[in-house]
N, C-alpha and C positions, 0 to 999 in steps of 0.2 A: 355619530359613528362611535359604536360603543366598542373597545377593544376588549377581546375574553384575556385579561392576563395572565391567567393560571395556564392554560390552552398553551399560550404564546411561551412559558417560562419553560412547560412541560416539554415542550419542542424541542427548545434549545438544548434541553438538558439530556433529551435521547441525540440529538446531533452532536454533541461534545462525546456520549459516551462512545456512538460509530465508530466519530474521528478517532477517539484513542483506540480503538478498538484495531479499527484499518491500520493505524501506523505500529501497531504492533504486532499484527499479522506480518506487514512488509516489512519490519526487522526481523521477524522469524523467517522469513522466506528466503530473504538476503543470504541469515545464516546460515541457513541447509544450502543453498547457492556457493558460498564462498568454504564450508564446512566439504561437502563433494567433490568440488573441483580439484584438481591436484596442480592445479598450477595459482599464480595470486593474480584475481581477478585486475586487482587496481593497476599491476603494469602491463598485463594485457588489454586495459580500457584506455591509461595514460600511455604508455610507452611504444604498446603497439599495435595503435591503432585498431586494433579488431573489432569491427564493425560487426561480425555474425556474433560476437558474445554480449554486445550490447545491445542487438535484437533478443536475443533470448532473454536477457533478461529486462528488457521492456516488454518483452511478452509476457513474461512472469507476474509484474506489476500489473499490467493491465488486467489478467487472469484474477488476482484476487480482489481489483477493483471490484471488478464483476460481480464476484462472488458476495462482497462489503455490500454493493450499491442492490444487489439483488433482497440479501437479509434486511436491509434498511426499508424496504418497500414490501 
C-alpha cells in the first residue's frame, strides 16, 4: 500500500487554510452581529436568557458553515 505523500500534505494544507478561513469569517460575522445590535448580546444570551437571539445567531453560524463547507467542495 503505497501512500501519495505529497497528495496527503497537499490536503491537509488546504484544510488548515478553510479552517482559518471559516473562523475568520465567523469572527467577522459575530462582529457585524454584536456591531448592529443596540443592545450587548452577552447579557441577553447570559442574563437573559433569550433564546430567539441565540437562534439567530446559530443560524448565522450555520449560514456561513454553509457557505465555508460549500467553497471547500
Amino acid at each position: 500500500m503505497n501512500i501519495d505523500w505529497s497528495n496527503l500534505i497537499q490536503s491537509l494544507i488546504n484544510s488548515v487554510i478553510f479552517t482559518s478561513l471559516g473562523l475568520v469569517f465567523f469572527a467577522i460575522a459575530f462582529y457585524v452581529i454584536s456591531a448592529v445590535t443596540p443592545f450587548s448580546i452577552r447579557k441577553e444570551l447570559e442574563d437573559d436568557q433569550n433564546t430567539a437571539l441565540g437562534i439567530v445567531i446559530g443560524s448565522v453560524i450555520i449560514g456561513i458553515a454553509l457557505v465555508v463547507s460549500a467553497a471547500i467542495s
